[in-house]
Every structure is written in C-alpha cells, then in structure tokens.
N, C-alpha and C positions, 0 to 999 in steps of 0.2 A: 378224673376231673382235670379240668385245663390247667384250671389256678397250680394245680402240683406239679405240673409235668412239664420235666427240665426242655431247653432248646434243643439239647444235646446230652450225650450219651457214651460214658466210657467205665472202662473198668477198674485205669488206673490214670492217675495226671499225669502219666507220665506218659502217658499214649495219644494227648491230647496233640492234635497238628497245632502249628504257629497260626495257619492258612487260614482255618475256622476262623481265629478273629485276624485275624488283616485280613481277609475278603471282605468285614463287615465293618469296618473303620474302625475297630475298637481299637482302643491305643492302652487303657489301665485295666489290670487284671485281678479283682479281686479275690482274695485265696479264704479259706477256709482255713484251722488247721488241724485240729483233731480228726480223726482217719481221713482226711482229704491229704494234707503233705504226711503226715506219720499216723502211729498209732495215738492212741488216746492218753494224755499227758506225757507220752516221752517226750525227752527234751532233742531228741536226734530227727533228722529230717530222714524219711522213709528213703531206702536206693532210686539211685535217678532222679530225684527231685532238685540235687542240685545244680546236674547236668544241666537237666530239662531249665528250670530258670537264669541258667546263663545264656544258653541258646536264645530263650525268648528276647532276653534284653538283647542281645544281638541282634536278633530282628527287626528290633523297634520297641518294643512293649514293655508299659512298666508293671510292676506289682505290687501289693501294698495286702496284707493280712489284714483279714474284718473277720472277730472272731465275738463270740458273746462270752470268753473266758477272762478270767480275772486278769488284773491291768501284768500283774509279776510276770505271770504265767505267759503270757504274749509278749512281753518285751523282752525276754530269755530266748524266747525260740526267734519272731523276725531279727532278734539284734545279731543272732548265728546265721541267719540270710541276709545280711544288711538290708534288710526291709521294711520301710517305712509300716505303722500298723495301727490300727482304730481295734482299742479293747473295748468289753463291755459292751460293743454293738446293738446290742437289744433288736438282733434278728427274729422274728421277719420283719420287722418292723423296719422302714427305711432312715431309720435316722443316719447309723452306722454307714450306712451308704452316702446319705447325701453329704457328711462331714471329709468323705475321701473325695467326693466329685467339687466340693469345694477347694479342699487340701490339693488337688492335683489340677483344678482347672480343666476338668473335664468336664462332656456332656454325657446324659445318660447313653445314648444311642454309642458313643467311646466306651463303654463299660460293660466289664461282663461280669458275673460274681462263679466262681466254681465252688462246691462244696459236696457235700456227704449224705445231705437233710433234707429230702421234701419240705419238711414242717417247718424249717428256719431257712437253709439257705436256697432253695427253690420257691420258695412263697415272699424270702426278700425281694429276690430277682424280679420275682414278677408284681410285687406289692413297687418297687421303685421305678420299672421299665425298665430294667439291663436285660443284656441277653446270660441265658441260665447254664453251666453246665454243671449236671450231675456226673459223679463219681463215684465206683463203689466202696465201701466203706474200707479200710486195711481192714478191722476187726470191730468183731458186732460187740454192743456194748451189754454186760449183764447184771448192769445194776440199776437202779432206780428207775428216775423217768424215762434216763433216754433208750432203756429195755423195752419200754410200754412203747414208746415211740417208734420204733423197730418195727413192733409188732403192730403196731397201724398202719407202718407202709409198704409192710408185705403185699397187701392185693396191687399196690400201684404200681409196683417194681417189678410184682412178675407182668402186670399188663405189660411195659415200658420194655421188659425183655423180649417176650414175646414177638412185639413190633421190632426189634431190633432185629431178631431172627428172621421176622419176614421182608425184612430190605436187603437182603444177605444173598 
C-alpha cells in the first residue's frame, strides 16, 4: 500500500546521505527516537548517531525529535542531543508535525520525518506531506502492541526489501 511505503529506505540513520535531503530543499529533520537514534527507552544515542548529526548541521540541516513518548522521556534523551523536540506527538496523526513546521518556520516540502514505524512514522509523513524515511528498527519490540505492530508490517517490509534488492 502506498499510504505505508516510506520515500526512502535504510538500515541504519546513520547511513542516511545529507544529499537525499539537500537535493530536495529540505532544511528540518525530523527524528524518531525509539529504535530510530537508539534502542527502545535507553537513554544513550545508538553509535554514530552523534557523528552523523553533527555532520548534518554542518551541512545545513536542522533537527528536532517528534516522538509520541512521554514529555520526561524526550527531554532527557534531545536535551543529551541539544535538540529541540515535540513530545506526545500523536503520530500518525499530523499535529506533532505541524507544531515543528510552525516552531521552525518551515514548509512541509522543507521537511522530512525519519522513523522505525509504518503505522506512526511513515503514515505521519505521509498523512502531513513530508518526505518519509524508514529505518530499520535497532531491536524488534516483544511486548505489547508495538509486538502486534511488528507483525503487521512484516508483509510490507519484506515487499520494500525485496524492491530494494532489485534496484541493486
């Protein structure tokens, strides 16, 4: 299904080019942070992630965490990024999004959202108009919904592999 299926396509954020978005005039980056920068509530940013977001601001690009976790839990981890951040986002839902594209003075077509989620951060992206990129999860979650969720977007992830393979 289209609505699911990110712009783009990586395994880790930290293998994302800068180029993807500066060829597309995006200027604000928005992050995910449970298996997208780290694992699932640590409070340490996964290897290379902090490389990689120095680099980008050096490039030009800003970032700012859009997360749907509790307000504590996100200002502990961007305030260890100095990174601006929108908790409680209520992905997929655009609000979260439109309160950063306000907050930064941006346009959507300036914005991309990367995350972990079909179901939240791939259906935000595309419920607001940013551009999407998925990433693959650091560690699959074994508990509750976001287990069940998991296992709803196994058939989309091997399709989305698959196609990756065959651009290769």
């Amino acid at each position: 299904m289209a609505l699911f299926r990110p712009d783009a396509y990586f395994s880790k954020i930290t293998q994302i080019p800068f180029s993807l978005f500066l060829e597309r005039g995006v200027r604000l980056i928005l992050l995910d942070v449970d298996n997208t920068l780290t694992t699932h509530d640590n409070p340490v940013p996964a290897e290379g992630v902090v490389d990689w977001l120095e680099r980008g601001k050096k490039a030009g690009l800003s970032f700012s965490i859009l997360s749907n976790n509790r307000y504590d839990r996100v200002k502990a981890f961007a305030d260890s990024l100095s990174l601006p951040f929108v908790s409680k986002a209520a992905k997929p839902l655009s609000k979260g999004v439109r309160e950063a594209l306000f907050r930064f003075q941006v346009t959507k077509k300036e914005t991309a959202i990367i995350g972990d989620q079909l179901f939240t951060d791939m259906l935000c992206g595309h419920f607001s108009g940013i551009f999407s990129v998925l990433v693959v999860p650091y560690q699959l979650e074994t508990r509750g919904f976001l287990k069940v969720k998991r296992v709803w977007e196994r058939p989309f992830l091997r399709r989305y592999q698959s196609l990756l393979e065959e651009e290769k």
